[in-house]
N, C-alpha and C positions, 0 to 999 in steps of 0.2 A: 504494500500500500504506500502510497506516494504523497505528499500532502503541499501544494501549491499555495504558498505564502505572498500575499501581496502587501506591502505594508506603504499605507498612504499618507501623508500629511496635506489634509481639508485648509483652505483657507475659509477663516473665520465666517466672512462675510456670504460665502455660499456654500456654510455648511449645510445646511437644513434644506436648501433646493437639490444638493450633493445626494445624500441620505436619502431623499424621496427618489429620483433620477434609479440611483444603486437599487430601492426596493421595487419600481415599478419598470423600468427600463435594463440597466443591465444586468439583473442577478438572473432574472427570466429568459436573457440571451443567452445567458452563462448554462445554464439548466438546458436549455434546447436542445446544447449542440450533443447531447449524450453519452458525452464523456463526465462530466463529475459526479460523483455518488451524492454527495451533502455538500454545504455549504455552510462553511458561519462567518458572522461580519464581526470583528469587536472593537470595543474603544481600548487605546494603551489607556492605563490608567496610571498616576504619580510622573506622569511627565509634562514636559514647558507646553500647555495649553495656550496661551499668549497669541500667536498667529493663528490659533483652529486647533481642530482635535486632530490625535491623529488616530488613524484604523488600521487592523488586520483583517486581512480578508484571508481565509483557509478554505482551498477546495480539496475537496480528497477525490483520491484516482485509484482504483481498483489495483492497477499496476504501472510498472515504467511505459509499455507498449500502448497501453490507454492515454497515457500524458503523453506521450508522442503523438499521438493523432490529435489532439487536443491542439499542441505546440504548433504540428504542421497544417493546422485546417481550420482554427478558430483564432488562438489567442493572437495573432497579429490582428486583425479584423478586431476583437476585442479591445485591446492598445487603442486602437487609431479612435474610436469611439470616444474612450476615454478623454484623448489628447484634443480629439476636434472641437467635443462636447466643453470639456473643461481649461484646457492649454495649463499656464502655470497658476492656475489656482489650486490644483490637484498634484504636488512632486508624489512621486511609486517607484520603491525598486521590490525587484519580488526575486524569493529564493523557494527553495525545492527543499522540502524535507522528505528523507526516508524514513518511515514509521520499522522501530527497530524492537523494541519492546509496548504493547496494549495493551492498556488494564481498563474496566467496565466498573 
C-alpha cells in the first residue's frame, strides 16, 4: 500500500473558497479516476498559521502499479487544475509514503 502525500500551504485570504473548491471540485476528480482507495484532507496543526493554514492531503493506493497509473494518466491533469484554478495562493510539494507496518 502506497500513501500519496500532498502537503499545501492555503493563503489566508482564499482559504475557505480553497476548502469548498477541494470538497466539491477536486476530491471528486480525485475519486473518479479509480485509482485511490480513500482519501483524507487534514489541517497541520501547532504551526505558523499567519499566511493560511496549511493541509495534508493522503491518498492511499492499493499498490506501486496503481500509483503508477495514477502518476501516468491523472495527476498531471490534477496539478495543472490546481495551479490554473489557484496559481501562488496554493505553494504543494507532495511525497510518497510506503505503508511498512498497519495497525487498526
Amino acid at each position: 500500500m502506497l500513501i500519496y502525500n500532498v502537503t499545501s500551504k492555503v493563503n489566508a485570504r482564499q482559504h475557505s473558497a480553497w476548502l469548498s473548491w477541494m470538497e466539491r471540485a477536486y476530491l471528486p476528480a480525485v475519486m473518479e479516476s479509480g485509482t485511490v482507495e480513500k482519501y483524507h484532507l487534514t489541517r497541520l496543526l501547532g504551526v505558523d498559521d499567519t499566511d493560511g493554514p496549511t493541509y495534508a492531503l493522503l491518498m492511499t493506493f492499493k499498490s506501486r502499479t496503481v500509483f503508477d497509473n495514477y502518476q501516468e494518466k491523472y495527476a498531471l491533469g490534477h496539478q495543472k487544475a490546481i495551479k490554473e484554478k489557484w496559481g501562488e495562493a496554493v505553494l504543494s510539494f507532495p511525497s510518497i509514503l510506503d505503508v511498512v507496518l498497519k495497525g487498526e
